[in-house]
C-alpha positions in Angstrom: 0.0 0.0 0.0 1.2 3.7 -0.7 -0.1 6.3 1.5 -0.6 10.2 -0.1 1.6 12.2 2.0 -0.8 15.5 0.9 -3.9 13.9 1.9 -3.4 10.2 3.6 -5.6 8.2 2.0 -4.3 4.5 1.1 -3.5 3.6 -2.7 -2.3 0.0 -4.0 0.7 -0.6 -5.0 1.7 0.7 -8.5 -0.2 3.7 -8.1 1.3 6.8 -9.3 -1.5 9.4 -8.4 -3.6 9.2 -5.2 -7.0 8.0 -6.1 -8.8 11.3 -3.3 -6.6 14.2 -4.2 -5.0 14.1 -7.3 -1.6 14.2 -6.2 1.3 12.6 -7.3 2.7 9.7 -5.0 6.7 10.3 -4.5 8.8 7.2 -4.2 9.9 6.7 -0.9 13.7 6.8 -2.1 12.8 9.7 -4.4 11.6 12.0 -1.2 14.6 11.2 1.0 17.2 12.4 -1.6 14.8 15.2 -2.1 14.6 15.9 1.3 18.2 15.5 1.8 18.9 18.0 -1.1 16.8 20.7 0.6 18.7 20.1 4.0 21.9 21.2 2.4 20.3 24.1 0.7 19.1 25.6 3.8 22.0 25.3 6.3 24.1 28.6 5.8 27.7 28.4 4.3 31.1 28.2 6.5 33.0 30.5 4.3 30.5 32.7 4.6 32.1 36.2 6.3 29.4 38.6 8.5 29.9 42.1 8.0 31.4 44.0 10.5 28.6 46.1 11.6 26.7 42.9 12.8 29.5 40.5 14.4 29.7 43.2 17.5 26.2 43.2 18.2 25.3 39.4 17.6 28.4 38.4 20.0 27.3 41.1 22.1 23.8 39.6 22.7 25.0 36.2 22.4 27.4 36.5 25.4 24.7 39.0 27.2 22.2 35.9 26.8 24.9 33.4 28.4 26.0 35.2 31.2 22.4 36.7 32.8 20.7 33.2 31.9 17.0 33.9 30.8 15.4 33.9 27.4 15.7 37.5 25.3 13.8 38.4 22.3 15.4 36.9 18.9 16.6 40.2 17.5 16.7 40.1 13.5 20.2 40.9 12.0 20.6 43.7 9.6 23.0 42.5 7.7 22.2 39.7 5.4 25.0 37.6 3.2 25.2 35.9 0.0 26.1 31.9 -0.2 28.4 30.6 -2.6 25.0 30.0 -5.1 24.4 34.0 -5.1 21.2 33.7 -3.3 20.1 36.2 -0.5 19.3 34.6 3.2 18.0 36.3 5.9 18.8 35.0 9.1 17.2 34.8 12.3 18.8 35.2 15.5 18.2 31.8 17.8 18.1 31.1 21.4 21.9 29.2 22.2 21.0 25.3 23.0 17.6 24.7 21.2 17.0 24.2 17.7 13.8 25.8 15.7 11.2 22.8 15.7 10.4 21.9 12.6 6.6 21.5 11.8 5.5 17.6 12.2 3.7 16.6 9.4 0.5 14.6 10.0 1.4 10.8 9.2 -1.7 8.5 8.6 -1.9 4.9 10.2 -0.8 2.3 8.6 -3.1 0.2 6.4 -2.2 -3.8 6.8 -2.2 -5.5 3.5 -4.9 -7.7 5.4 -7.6 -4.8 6.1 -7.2 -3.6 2.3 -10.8 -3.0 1.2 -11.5 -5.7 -1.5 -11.8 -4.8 -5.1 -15.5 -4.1 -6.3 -17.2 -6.2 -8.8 -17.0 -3.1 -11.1 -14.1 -1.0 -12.5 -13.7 2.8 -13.8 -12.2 3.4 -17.4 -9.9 6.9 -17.4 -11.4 8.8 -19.9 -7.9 9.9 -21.8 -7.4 8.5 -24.6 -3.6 8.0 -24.0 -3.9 6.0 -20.7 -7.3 4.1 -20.7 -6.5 2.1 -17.5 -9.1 0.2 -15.3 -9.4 2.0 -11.8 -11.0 1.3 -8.7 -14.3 2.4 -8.3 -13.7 4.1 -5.2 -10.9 6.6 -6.9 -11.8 9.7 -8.2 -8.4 10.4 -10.0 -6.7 7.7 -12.2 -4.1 6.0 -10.7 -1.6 6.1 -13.4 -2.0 9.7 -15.5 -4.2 11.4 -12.4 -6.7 12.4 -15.1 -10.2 13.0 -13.0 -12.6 10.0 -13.4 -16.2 12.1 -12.6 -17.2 11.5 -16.0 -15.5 8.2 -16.7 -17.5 5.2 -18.1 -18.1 2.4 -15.3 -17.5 -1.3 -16.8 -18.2 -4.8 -15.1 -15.0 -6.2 -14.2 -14.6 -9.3 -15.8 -15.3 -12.7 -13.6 -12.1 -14.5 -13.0 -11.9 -18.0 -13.8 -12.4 -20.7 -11.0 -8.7 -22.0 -11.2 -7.5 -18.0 -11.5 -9.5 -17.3 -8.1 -7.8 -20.9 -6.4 -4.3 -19.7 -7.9 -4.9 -16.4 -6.1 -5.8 -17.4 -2.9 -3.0 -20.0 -2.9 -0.4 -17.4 -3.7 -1.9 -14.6 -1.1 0.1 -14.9 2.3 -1.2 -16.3 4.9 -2.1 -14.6 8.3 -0.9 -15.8 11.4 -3.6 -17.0 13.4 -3.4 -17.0 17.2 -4.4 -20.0 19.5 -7.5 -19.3 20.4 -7.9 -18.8 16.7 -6.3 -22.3 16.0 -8.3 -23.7 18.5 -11.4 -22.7 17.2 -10.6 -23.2 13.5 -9.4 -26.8 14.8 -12.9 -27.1 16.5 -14.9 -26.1 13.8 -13.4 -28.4 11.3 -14.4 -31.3 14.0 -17.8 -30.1 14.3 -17.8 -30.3 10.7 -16.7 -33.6 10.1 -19.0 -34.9 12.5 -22.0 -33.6 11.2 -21.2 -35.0 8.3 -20.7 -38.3 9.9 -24.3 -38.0 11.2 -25.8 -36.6 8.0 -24.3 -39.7 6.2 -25.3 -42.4 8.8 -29.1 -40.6 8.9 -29.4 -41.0 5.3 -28.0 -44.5 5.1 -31.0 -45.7 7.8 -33.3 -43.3 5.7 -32.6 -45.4 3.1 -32.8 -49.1 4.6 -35.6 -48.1 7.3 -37.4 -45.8 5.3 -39.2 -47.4 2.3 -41.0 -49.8 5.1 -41.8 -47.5 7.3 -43.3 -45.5 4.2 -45.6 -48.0 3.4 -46.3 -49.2 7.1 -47.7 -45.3 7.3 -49.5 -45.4 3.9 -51.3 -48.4 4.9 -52.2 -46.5 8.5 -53.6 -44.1 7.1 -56.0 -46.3 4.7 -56.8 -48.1 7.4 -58.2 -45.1 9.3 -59.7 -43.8 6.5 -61.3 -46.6 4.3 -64.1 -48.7 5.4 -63.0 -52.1 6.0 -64.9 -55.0 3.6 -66.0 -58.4 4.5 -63.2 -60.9 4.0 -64.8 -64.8 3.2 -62.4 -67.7 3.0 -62.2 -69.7 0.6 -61.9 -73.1 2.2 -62.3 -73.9 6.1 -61.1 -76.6 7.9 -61.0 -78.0 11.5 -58.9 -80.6 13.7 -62.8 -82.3 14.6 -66.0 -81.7 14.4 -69.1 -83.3 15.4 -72.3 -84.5 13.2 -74.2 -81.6 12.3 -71.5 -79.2 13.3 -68.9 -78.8 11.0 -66.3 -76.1 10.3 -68.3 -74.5 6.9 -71.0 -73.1 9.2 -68.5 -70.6 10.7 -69.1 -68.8 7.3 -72.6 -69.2 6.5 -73.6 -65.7 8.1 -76.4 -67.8 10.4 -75.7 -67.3 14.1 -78.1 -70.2 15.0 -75.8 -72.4 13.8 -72.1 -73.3 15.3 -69.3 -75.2 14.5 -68.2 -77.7 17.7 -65.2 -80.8 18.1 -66.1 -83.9 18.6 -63.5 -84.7 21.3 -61.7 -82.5 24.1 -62.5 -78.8 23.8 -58.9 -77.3 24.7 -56.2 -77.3 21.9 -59.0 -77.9 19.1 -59.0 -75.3 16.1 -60.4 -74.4 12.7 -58.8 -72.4 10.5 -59.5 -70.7 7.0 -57.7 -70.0 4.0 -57.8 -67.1 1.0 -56.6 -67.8 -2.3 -55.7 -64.4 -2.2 -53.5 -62.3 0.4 -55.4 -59.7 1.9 -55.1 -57.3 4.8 -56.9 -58.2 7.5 -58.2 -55.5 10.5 -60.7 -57.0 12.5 -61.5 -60.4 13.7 -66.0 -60.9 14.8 -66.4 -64.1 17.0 -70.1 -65.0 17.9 -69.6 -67.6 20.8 -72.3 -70.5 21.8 -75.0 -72.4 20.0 -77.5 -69.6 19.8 -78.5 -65.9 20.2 -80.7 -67.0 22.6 -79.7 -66.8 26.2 -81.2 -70.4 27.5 -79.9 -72.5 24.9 -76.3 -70.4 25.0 -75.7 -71.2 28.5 -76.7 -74.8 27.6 -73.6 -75.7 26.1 -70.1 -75.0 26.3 -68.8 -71.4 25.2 -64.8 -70.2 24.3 -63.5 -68.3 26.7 -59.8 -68.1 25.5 -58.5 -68.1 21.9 -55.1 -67.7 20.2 -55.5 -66.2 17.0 -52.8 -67.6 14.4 -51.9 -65.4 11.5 -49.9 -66.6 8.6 -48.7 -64.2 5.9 -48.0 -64.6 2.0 -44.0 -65.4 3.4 -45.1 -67.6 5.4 -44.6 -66.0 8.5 -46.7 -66.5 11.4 -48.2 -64.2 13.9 -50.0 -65.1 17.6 -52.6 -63.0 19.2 -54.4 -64.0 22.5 -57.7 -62.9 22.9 -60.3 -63.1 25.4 -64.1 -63.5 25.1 -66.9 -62.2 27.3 -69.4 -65.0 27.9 -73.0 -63.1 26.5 -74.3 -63.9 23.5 -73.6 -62.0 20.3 -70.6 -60.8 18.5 -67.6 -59.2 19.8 -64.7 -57.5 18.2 -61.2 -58.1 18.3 -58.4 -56.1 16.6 -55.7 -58.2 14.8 -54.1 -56.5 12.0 -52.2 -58.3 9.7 -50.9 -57.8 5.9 -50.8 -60.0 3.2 -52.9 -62.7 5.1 -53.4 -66.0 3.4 -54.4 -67.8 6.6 -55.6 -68.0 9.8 -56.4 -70.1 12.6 -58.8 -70.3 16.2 -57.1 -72.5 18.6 -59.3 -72.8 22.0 -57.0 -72.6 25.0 -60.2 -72.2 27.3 -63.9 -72.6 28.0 -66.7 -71.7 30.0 -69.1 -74.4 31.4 -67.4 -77.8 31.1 -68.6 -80.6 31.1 -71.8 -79.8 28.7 -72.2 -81.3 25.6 -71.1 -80.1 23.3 -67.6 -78.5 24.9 -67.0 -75.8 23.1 -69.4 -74.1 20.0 -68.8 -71.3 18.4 -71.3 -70.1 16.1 -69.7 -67.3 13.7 -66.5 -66.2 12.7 -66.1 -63.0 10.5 -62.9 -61.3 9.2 -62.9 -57.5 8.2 -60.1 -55.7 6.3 -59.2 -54.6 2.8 -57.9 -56.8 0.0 
């Protein structure tokens, strides 16, 4: 950076006029010869005589000055003499032991390369013809002829290419950061790299966990929002079952009539099948031989029953369930997709040792195919 020593505003390097004031910027080396030069020009000659009408009356007030000790009035001397160039002086009469001060010129503060205000996105043409250079937009004179750049055309700095920006910042030196800098440049880049970690382990469960979990919310939702449909076997079977009572009336839709085993009540099951898989909601179990209340209690009723579930995969699912013992139907949640088959197993009655041991008079399945 070059700083004007009229006005002390900072120009880059290469500048020859100052971009506020006009002025020409002096090369450092070119100012101290310069100023050395006018050193020599001012400091009077040795060979120089004083005429005889002032030698008497500067020593006179010199040696007055010395002897009584306090400050007198410079007193201008009359006479004046000629240096060796021809040039007339005229000098002033000084106080012994201080020098004149010289008047201290303002010096700016110092702009670090660093704090340099970046170079705008557009640039100023100088309007003579015989210089045409780009300038900064903040500079009202040109920094090469000084020509003044009120009226000068404004033109969008070309973009520098990405490998041009890279080779620019590789090449710019690099400030020296502090600890605490350090430290938190260090932790940053941690933080970073860990958040990246997580980012990348997220989206690697996101993308095993989250196509089933899709679906498995789909399929919520339709489930909430659809009416479930009646879902009919297409074949039943049973371990037993006695004359009159066999597994195909748990599908008839009559509640007068049941399907019972013909031996031992506990572990006995029936179970139906769909040709197609379909997803099933809700399980309706009508328990005893009848609607009616005297002939329910007549014979034996389920009390406990494992629903068994078996999927298009083949995979099987258990749900216990437990049954009030009134007459009518009663609901039971069991959801369950891709269903192909299912099973009643009774674990439990209620009234043993009537005949039959355990009826059950309709089974209905509810869900969406």
């Amino acid at each position: 950076m070059i700083t004007c020593d009229a006005c002390g505003a900072s120009n880059e390097a290469g500048a020859q006029f100052c971009g506020s004031c006009g002025e020409f910027l002096w090369d450092r080396s070119a100012r101290g010869e310069q100023a050395a030069d006018s050193t020599r020009s001012t400091t009077p000659s040795n060979s120089t005589t004083p005429s005889n009408s002032a030698t008497p009356s500067t020593a006179t007030t010199a040696s007055t000055a010395t002897t009584q000790g306090t400050a007198t009035t410079p007193t201008k001397v009359p006479a004046t003499e000629r240096e060796q160039g021809g040039e007339e002086r005229h000098i002033e009469a000084v106080q012994p032991g201080k020098s004149k001060p010289l008047p201290a010129v303002p010096q700016p503060d110092p702009v670090p390369d660093g704090d340099a205000p970046a170079p705008a996105n557009t640039r100023v043409v100088c309007p003579n013809p015989a210089c045409g250079v780009d300038n900064d937009r903040a500079r009202r004179f040109c920094r090469r002829c000084g020509s003044s750049l009120v009226a000068a055309v404004v033109v969008a700095a070309p973009r520098r290419r990405w490998w041009q920006r890279l080779w620019d910042r590789l090449r710019a030196p690099r400030r020296r950061r502090s600890l605490r800098e350090e430290e938190r440049r260090v932790g940053g880049a941690a933080r970073r790299v860990v958040l990246l970690v997580l980012a990348i382990c997220l989206l690697a469960v996101l993308a095993v966990a989250g196509p089933p979990l899709a679906r498995r919310g789909l399929e919520a939702v339709r489930d909430r929002t659809q009416d479930p449909t009646p879902l009919v076997p297409t074949s039943v079977a049973a371990s037993s079952e006695t004359l009159g009572a066999g597994a195909g009336r748990l599908i008839d839709g009559a509640s007068n009539k049941y399907w019972a085993p013909a031996g031992r009540a506990t572990d006995s099951w029936v179970e139906g099948r769909f040709t197609e898989p379909v997803r099933l909601l809700t399980v309706v179990i009508t328990p005893g031989v009848s609607p009616r209340r005297q002939a329910y209690l007549a014979a034996g009723r389920p009390r406990e029953l494992t629903v068994v579930t078996v999927n298009a995969e083949g995979e099987e699912q258990s749900t216990d369930i437990e049954l009030v013992d009134e007459p009518g139907p009663q609901h039971f949640d069991v959801p369950t997709p891709n269903l192909v088959r299912i099973r009643l197993v009774v674990r439990s009655t209620y009234g043993p040792g009537l005949i039959p041991t355990v009826a059950i008079g309709e089974a209905e399945f509810f869900g969406r195919r």
